[in-house]
mmCIF file as gemmi writes it, N, C-alpha and C atoms, coordinates in Angstrom:
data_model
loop_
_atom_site.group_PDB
_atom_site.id
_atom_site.type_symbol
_atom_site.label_atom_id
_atom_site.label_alt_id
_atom_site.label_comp_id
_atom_site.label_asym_id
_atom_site.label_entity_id
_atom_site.label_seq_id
_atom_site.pdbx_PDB_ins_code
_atom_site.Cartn_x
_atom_site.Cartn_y
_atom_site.Cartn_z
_atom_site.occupancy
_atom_site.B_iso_or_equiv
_atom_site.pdbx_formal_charge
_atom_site.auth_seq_id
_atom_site.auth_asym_id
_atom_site.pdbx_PDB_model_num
ATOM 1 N N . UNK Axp A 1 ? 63.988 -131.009 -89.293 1 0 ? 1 A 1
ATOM 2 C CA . UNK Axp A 1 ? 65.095 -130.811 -88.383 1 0 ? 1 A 1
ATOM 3 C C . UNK Axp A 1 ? 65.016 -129.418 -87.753 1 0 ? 1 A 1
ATOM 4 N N . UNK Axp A 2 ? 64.607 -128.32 -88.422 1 0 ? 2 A 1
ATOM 5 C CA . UNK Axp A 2 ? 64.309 -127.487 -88.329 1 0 ? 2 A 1
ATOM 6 C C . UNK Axp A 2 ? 63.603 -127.129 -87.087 1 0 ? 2 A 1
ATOM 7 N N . UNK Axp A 3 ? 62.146 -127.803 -87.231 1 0 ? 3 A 1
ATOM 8 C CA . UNK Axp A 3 ? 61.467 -127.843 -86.058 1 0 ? 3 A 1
ATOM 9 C C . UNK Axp A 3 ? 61.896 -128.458 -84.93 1 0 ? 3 A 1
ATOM 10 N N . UNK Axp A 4 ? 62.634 -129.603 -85.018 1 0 ? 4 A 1
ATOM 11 C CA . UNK Axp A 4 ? 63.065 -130.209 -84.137 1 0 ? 4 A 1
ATOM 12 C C . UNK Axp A 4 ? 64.085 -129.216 -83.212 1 0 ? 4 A 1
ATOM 13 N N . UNK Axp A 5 ? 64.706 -128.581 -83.802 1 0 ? 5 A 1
ATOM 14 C CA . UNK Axp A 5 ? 65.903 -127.807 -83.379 1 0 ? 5 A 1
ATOM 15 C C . UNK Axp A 5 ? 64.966 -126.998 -82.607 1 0 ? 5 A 1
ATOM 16 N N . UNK Axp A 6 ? 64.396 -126.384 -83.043 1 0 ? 6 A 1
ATOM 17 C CA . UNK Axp A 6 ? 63.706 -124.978 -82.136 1 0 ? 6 A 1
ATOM 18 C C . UNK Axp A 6 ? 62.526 -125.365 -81.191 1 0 ? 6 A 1
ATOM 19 N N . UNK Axp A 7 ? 62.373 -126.339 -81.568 1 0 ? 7 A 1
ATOM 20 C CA . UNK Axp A 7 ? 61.667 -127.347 -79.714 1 0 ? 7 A 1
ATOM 21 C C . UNK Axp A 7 ? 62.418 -127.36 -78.87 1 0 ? 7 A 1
ATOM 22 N N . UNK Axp A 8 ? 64.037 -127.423 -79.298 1 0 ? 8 A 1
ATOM 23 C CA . UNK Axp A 8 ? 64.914 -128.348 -78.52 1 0 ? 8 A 1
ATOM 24 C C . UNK Axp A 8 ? 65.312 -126.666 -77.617 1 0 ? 8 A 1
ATOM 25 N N . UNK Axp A 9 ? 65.263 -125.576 -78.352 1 0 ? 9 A 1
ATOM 26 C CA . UNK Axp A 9 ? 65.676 -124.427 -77.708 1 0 ? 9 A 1
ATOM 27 C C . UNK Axp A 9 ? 65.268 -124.362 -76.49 1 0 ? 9 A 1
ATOM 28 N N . UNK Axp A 10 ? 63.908 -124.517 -76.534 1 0 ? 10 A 1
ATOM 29 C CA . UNK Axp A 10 ? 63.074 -124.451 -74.957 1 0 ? 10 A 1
ATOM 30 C C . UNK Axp A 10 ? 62.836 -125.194 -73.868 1 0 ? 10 A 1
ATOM 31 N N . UNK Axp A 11 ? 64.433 -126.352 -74.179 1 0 ? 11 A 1
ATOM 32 C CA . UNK Axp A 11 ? 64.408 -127.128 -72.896 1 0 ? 11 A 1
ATOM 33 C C . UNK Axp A 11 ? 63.629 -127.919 -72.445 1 0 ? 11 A 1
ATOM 34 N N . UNK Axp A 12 ? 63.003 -128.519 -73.088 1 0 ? 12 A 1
ATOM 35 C CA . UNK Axp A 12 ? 62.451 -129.261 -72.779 1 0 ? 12 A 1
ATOM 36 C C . UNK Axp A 12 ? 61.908 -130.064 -72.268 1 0 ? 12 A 1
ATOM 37 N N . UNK Axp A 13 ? 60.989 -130.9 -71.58 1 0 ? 13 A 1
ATOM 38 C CA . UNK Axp A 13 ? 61.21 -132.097 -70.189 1 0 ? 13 A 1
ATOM 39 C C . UNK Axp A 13 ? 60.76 -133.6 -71.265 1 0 ? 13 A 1
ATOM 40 N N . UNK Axp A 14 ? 59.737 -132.752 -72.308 1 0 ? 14 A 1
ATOM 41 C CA . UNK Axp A 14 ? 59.194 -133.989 -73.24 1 0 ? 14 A 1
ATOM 42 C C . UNK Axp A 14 ? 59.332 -133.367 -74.805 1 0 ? 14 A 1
ATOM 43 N N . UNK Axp A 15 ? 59.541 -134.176 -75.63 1 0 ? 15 A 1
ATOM 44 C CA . UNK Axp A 15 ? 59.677 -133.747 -77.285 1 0 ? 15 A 1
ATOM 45 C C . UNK Axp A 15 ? 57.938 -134.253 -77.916 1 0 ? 15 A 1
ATOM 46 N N . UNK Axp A 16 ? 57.405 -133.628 -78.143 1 0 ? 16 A 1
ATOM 47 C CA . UNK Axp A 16 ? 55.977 -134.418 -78.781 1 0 ? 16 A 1
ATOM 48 C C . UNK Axp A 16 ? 56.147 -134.422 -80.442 1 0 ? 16 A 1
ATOM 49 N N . UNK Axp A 17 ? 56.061 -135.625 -81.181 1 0 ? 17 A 1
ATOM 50 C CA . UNK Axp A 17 ? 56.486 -135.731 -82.093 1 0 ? 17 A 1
ATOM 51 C C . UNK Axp A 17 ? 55.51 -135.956 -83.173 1 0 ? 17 A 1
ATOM 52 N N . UNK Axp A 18 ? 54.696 -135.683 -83.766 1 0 ? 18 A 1
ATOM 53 C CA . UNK Axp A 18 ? 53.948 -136.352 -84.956 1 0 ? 18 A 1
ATOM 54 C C . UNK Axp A 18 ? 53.891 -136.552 -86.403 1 0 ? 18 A 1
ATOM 55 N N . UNK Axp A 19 ? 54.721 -137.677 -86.537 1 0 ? 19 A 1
ATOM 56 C CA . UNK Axp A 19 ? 54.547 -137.979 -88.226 1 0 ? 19 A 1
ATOM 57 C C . UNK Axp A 19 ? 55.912 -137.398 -88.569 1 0 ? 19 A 1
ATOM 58 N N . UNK Axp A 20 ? 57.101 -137.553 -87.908 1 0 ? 20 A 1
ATOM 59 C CA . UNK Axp A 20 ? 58.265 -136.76 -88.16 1 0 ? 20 A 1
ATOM 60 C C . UNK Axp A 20 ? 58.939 -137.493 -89.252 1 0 ? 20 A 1
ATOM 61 N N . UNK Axp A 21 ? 58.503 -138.565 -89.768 1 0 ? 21 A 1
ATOM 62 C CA . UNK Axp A 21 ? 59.001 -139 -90.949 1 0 ? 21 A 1
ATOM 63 C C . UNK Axp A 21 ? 57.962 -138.867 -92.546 1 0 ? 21 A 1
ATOM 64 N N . UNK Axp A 22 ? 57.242 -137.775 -92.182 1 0 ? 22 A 1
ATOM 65 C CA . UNK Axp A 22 ? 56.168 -138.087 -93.146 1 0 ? 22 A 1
ATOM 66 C C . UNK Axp A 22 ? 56.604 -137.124 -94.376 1 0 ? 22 A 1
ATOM 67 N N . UNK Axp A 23 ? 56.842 -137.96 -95.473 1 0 ? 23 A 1
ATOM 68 C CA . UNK Axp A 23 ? 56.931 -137.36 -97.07 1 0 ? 23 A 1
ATOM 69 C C . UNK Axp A 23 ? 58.757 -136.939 -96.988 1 0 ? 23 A 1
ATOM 70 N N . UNK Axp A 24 ? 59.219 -137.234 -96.029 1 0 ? 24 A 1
ATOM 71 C CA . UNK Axp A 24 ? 60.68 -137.469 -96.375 1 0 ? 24 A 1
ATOM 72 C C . UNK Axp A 24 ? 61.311 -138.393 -96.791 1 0 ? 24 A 1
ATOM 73 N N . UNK Axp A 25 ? 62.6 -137.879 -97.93 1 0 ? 25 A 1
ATOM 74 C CA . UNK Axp A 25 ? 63.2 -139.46 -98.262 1 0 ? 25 A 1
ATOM 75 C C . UNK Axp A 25 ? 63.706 -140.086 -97.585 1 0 ? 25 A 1
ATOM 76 N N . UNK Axp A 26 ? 64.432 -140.947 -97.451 1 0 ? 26 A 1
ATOM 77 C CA . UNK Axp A 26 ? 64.647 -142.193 -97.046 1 0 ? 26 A 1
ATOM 78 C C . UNK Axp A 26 ? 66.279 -141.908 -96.611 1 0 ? 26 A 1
ATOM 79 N N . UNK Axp A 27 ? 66.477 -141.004 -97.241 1 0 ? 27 A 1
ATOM 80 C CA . UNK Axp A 27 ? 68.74 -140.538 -96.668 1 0 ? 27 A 1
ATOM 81 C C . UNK Axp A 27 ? 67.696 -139.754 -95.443 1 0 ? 27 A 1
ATOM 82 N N . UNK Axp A 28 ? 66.767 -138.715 -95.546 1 0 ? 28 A 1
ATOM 83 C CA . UNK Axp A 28 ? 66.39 -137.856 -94.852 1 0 ? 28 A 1
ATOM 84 C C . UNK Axp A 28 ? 65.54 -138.558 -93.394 1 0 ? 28 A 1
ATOM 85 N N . UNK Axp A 29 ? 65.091 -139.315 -93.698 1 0 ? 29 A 1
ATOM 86 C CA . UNK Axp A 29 ? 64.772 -139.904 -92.672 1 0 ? 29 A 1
ATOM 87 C C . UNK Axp A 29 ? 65.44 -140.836 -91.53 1 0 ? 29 A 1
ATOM 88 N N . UNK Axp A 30 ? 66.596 -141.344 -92.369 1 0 ? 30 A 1
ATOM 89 C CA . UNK Axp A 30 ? 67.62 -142.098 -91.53 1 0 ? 30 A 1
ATOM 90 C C . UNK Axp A 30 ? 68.378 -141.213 -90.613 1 0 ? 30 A 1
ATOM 91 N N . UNK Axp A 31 ? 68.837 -139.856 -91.314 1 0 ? 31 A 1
ATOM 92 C CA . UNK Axp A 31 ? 69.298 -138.976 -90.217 1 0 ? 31 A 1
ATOM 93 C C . UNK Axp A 31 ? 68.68 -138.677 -89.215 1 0 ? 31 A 1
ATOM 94 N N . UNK Axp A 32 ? 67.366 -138.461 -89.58 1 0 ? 32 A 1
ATOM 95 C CA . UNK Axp A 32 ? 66.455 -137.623 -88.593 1 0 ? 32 A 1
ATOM 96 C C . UNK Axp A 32 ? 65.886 -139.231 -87.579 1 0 ? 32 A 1
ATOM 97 N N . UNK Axp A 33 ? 66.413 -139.98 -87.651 1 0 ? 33 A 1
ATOM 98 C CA . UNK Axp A 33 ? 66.535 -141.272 -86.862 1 0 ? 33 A 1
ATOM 99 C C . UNK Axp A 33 ? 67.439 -141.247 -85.623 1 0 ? 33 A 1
ATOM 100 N N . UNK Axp A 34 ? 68.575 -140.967 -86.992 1 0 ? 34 A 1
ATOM 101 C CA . UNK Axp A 34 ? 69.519 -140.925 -85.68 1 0 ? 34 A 1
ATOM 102 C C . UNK Axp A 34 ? 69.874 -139.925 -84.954 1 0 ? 34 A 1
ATOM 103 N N . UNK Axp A 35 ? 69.139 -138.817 -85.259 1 0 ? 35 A 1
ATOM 104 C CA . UNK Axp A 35 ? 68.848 -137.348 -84.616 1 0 ? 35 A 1
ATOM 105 C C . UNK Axp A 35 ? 68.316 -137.973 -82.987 1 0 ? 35 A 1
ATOM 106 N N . UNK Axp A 36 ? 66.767 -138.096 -83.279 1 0 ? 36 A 1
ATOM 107 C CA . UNK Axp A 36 ? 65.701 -138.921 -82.293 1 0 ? 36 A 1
ATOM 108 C C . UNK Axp A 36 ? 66.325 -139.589 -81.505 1 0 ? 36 A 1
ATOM 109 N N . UNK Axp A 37 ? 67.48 -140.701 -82.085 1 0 ? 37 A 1
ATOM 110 C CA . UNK Axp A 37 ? 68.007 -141.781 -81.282 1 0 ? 37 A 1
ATOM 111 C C . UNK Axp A 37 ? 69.016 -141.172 -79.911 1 0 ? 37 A 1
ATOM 112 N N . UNK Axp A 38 ? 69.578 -140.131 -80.403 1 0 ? 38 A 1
ATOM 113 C CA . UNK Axp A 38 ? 70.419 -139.635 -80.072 1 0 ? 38 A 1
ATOM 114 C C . UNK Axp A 38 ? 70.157 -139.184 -78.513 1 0 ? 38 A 1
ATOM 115 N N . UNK Axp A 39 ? 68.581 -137.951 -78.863 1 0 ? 39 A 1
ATOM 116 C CA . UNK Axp A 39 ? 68.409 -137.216 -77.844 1 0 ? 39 A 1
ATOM 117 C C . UNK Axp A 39 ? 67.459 -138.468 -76.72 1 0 ? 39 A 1
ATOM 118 N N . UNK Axp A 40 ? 67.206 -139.141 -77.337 1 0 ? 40 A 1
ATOM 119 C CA . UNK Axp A 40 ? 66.74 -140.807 -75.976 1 0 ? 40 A 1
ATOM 120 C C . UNK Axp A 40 ? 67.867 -140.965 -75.429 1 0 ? 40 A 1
ATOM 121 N N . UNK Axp A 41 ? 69.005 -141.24 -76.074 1 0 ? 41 A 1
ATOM 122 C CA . UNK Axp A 41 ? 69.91 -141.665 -75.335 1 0 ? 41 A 1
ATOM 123 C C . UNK Axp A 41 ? 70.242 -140.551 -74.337 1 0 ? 41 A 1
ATOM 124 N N . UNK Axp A 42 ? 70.175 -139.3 -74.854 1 0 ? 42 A 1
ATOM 125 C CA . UNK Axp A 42 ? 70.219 -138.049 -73.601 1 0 ? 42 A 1
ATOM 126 C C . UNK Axp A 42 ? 69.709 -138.207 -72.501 1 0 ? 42 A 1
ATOM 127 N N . UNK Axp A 43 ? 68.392 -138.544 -72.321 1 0 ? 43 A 1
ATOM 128 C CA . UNK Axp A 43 ? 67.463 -138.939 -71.397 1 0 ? 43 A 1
ATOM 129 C C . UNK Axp A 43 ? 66.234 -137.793 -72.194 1 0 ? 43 A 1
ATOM 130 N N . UNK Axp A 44 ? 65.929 -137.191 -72.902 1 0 ? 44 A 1
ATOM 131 C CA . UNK Axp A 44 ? 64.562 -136.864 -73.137 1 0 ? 44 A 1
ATOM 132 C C . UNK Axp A 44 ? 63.515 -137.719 -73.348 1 0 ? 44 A 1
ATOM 133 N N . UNK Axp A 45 ? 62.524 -137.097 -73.21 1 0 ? 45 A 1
ATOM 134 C CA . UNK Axp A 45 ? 61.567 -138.503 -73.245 1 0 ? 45 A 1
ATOM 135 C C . UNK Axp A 45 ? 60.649 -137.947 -74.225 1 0 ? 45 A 1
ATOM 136 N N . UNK Axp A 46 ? 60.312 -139.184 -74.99 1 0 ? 46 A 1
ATOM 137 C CA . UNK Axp A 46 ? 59.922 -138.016 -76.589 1 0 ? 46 A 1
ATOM 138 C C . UNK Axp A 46 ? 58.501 -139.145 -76.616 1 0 ? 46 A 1
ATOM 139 N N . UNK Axp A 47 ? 57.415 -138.23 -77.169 1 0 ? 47 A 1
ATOM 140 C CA . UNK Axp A 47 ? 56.318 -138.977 -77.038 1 0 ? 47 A 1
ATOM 141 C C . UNK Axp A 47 ? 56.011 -138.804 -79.158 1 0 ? 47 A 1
ATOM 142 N N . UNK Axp A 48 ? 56.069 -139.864 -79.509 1 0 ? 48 A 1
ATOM 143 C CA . UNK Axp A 48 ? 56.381 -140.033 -81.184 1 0 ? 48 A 1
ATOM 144 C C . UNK Axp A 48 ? 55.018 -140.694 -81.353 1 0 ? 48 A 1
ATOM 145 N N . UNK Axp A 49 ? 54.092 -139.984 -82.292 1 0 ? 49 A 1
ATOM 146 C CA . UNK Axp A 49 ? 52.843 -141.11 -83.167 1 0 ? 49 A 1
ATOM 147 C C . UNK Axp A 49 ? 53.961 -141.266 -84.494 1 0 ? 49 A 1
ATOM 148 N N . UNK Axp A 50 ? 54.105 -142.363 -85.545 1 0 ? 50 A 1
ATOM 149 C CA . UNK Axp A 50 ? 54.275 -142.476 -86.084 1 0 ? 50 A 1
ATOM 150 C C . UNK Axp A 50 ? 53.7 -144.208 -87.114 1 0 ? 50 A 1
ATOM 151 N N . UNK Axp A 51 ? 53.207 -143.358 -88.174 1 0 ? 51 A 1
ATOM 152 C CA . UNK Axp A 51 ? 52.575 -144.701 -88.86 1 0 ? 51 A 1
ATOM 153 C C . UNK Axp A 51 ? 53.629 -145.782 -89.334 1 0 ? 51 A 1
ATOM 154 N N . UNK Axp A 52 ? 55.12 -145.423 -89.451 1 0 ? 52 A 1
ATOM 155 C CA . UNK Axp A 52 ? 56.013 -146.153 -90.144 1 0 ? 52 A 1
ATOM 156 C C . UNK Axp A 52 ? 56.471 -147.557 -88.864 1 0 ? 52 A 1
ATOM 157 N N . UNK Axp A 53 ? 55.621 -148.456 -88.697 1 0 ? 53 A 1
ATOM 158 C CA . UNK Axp A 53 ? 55.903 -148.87 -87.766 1 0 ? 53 A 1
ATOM 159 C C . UNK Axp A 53 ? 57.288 -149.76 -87.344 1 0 ? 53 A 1
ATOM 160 N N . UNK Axp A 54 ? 57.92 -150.487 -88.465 1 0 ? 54 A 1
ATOM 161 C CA . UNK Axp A 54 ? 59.096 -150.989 -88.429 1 0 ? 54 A 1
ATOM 162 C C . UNK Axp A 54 ? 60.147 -149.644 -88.424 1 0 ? 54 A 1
ATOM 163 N N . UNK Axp A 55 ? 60.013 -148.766 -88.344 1 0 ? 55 A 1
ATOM 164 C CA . UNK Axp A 55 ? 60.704 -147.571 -87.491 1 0 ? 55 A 1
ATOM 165 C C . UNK Axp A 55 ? 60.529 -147.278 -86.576 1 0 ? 55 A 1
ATOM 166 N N . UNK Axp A 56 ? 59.591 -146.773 -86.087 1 0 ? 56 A 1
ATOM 167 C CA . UNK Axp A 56 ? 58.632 -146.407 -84.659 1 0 ? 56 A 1
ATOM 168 C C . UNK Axp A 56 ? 59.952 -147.946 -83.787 1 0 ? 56 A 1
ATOM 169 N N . UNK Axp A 57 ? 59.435 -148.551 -84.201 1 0 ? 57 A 1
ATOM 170 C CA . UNK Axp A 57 ? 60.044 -149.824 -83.516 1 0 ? 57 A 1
ATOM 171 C C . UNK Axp A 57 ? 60.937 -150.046 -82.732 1 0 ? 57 A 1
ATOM 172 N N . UNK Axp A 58 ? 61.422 -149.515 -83.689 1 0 ? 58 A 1
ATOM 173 C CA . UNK Axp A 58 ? 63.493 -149.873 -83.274 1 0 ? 58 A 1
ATOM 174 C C . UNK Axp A 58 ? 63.452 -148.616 -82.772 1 0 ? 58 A 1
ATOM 175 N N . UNK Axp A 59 ? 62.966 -147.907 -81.663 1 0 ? 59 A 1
ATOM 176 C CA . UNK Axp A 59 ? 63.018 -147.041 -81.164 1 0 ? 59 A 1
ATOM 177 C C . UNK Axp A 59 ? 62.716 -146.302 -80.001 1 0 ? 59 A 1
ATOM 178 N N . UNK Axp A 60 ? 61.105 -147.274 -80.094 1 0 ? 60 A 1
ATOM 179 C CA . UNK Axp A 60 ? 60.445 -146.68 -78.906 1 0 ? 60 A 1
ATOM 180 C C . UNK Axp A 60 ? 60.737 -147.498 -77.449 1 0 ? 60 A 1
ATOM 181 N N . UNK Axp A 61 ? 60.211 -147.497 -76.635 1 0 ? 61 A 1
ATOM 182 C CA . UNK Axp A 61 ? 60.429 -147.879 -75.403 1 0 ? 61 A 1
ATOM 183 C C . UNK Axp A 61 ? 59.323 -148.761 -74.996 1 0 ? 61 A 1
ATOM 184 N N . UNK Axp A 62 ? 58.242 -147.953 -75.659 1 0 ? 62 A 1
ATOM 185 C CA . UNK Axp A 62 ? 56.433 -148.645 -75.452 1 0 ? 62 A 1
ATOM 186 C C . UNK Axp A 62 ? 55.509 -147.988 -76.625 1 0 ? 62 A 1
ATOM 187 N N . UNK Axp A 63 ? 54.951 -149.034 -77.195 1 0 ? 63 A 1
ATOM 188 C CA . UNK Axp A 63 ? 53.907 -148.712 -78.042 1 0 ? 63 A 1
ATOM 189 C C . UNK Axp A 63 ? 52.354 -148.694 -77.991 1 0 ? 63 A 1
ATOM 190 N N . UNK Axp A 64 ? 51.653 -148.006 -78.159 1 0 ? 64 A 1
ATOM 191 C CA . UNK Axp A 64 ? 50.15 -148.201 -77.923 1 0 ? 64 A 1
ATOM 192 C C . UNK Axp A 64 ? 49.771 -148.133 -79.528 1 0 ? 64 A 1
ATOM 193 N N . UNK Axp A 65 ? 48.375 -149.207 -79.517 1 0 ? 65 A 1
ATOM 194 C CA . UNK Axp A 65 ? 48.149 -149.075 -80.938 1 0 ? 65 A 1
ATOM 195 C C . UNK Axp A 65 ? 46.783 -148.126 -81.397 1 0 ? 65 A 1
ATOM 196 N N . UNK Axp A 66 ? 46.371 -147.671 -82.01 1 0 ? 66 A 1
ATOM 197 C CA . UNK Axp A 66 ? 45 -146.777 -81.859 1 0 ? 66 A 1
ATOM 198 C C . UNK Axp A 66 ? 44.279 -146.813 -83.384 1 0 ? 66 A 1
ATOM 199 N N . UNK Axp A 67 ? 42.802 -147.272 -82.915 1 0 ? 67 A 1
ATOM 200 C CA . UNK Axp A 67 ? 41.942 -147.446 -84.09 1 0 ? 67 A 1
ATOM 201 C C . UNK Axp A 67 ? 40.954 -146.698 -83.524 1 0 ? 67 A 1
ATOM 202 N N . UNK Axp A 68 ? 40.298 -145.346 -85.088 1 0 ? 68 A 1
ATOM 203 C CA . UNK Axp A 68 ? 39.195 -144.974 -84.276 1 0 ? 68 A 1
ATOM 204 C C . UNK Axp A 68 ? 39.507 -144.168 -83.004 1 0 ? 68 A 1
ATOM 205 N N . UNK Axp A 69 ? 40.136 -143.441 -82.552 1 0 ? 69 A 1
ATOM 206 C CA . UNK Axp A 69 ? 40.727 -142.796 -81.765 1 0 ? 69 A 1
ATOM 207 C C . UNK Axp A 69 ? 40.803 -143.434 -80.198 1 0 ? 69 A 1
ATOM 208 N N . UNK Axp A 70 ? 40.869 -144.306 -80.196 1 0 ? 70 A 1
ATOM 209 C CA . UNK Axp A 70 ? 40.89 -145.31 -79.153 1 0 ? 70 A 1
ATOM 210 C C . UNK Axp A 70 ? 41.889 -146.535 -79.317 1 0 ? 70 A 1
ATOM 211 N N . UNK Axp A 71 ? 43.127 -146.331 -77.922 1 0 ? 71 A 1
ATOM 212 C CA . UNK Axp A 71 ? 43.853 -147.544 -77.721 1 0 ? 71 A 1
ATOM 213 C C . UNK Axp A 71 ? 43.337 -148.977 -77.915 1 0 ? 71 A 1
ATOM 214 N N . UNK Axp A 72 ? 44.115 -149.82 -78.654 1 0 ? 72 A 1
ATOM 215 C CA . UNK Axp A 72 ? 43.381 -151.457 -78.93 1 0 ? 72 A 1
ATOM 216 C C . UNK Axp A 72 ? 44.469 -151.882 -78.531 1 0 ? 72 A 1
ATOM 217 N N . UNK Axp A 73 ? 45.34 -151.383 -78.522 1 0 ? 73 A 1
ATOM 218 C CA . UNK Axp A 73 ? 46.726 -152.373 -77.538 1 0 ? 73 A 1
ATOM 219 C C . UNK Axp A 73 ? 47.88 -151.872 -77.064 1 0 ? 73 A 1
ATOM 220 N N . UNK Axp A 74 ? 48.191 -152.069 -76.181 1 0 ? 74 A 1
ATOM 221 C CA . UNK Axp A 74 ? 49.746 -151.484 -75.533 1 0 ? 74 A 1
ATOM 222 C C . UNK Axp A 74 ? 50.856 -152.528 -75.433 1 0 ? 74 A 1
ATOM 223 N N . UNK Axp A 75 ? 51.617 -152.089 -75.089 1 0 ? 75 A 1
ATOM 224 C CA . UNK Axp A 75 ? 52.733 -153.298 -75.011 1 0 ? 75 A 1
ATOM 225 C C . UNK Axp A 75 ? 53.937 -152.987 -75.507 1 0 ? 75 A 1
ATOM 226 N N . UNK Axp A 76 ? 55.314 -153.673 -74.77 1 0 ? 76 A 1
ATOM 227 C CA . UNK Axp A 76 ? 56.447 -153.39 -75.409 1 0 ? 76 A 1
ATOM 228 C C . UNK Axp A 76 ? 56.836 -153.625 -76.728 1 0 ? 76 A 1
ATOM 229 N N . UNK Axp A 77 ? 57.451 -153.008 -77.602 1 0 ? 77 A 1
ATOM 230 C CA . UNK Axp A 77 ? 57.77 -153.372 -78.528 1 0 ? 77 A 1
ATOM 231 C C . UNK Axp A 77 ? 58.182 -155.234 -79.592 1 0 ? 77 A 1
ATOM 232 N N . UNK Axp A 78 ? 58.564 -155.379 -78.431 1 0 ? 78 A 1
ATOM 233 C CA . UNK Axp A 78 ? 59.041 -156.752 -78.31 1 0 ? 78 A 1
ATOM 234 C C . UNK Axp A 78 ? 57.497 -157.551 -78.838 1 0 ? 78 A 1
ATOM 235 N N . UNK Axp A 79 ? 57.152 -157.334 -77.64 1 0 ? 79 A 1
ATOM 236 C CA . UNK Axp A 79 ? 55.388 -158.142 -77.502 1 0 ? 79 A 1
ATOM 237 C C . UNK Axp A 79 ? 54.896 -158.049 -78.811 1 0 ? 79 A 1
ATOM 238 N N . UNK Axp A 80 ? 55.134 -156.642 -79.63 1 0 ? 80 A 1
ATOM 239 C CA . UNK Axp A 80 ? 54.263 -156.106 -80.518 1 0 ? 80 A 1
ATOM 240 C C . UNK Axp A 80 ? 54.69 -157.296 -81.497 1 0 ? 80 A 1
ATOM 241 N N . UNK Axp A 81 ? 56.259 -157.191 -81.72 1 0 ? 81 A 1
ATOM 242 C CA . UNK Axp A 81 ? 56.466 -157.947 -82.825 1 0 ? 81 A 1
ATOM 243 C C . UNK Axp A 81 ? 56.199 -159.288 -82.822 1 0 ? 81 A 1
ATOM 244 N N . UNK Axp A 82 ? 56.025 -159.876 -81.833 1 0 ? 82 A 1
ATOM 245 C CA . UNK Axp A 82 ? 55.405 -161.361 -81.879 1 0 ? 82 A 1
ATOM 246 C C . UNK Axp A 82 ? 53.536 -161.374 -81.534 1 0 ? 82 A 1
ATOM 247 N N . UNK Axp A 83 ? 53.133 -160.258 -81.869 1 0 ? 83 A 1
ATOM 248 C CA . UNK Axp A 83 ? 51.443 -160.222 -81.993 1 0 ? 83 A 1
ATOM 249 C C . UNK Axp A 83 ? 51.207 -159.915 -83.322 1 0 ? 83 A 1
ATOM 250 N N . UNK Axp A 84 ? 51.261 -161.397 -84.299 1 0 ? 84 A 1
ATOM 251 C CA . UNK Axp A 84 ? 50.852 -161.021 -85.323 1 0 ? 84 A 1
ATOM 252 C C . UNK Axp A 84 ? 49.031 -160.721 -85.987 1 0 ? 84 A 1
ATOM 253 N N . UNK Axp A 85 ? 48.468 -160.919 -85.159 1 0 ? 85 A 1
ATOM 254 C CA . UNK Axp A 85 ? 47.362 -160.477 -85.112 1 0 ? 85 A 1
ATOM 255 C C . UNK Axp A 85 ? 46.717 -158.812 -84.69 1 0 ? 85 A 1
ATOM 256 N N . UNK Axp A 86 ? 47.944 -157.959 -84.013 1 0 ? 86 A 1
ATOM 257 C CA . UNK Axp A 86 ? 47.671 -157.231 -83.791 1 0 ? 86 A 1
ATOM 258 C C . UNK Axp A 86 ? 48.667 -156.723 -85.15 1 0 ? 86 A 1
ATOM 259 N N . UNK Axp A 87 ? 48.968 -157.289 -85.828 1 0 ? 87 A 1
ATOM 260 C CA . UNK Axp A 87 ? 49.874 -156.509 -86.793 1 0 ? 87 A 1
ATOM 261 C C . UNK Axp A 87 ? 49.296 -156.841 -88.175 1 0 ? 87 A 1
ATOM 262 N N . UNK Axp A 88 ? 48.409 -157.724 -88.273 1 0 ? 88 A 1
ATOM 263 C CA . UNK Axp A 88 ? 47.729 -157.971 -89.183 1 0 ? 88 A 1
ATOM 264 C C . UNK Axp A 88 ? 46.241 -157.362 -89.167 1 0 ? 88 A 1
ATOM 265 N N . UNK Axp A 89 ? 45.877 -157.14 -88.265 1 0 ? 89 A 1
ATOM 266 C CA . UNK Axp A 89 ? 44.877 -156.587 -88.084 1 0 ? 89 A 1
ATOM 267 C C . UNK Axp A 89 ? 44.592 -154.848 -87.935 1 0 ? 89 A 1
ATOM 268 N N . UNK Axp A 90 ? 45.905 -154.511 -87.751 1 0 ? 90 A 1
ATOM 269 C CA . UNK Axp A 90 ? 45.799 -152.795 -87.11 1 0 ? 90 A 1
ATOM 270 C C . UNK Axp A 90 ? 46.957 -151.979 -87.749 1 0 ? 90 A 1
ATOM 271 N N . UNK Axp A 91 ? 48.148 -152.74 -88.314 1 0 ? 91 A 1
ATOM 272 C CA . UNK Axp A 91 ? 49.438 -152.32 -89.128 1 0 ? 91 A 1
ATOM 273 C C . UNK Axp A 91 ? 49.748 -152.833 -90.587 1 0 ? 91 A 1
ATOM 274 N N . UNK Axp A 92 ? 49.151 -153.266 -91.021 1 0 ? 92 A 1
ATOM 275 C CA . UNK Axp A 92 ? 49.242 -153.814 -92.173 1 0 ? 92 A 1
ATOM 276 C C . UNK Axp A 92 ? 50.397 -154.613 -92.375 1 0 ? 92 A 1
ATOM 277 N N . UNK Axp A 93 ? 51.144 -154.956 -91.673 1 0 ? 93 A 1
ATOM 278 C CA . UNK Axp A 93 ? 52.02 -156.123 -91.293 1 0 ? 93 A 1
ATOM 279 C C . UNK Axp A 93 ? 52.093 -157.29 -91.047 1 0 ? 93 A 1
């Protein structure tokens, strides 16, 4: 939150986010959810990698998937969740 806060000092036009849920608990991460959720609804536009993908989810706007440092799929969220092949194959889902 911390970091988040002192990104947020400098006004931002984009938030770049990586792994902002990583090795936090689970009260700690729900806040820092609805932290994220919050400033979308502001209009920032926050560019998030995150491995937790049934989070990432309910959140993002558009997802790209990446194996090997290379995109294997894009698509709205929506799409994602009815590509179970791309979720079996690339998310462990």
């Amino acid at each position: 939150m911390l970091a988040i806060g002192r990104a947020l000092m400098t006004n931002p036009d984009c938030l770049i986010m990586d792994e902002p849920s990583e090795g936090l608990a689970p009260i700690i991460i729900q806040g820092l959810w609805e932290a994220i959720s919050t400033l979308k609804k502001e209009g920032l536009s926050i560019l998030l990698v995150e491995q937790n993908a049934h989070l990432a989810l309910k959140l993002v706007d558009y997802v790209h998937v990446m194996s090997k440092g290379q995109v294997v799929y894009s698509a709205k969220p929506e799409e994602l969740r009815a590509n179970d092949e791309i979720k079996s194959n690339y998310l462990g889902i």
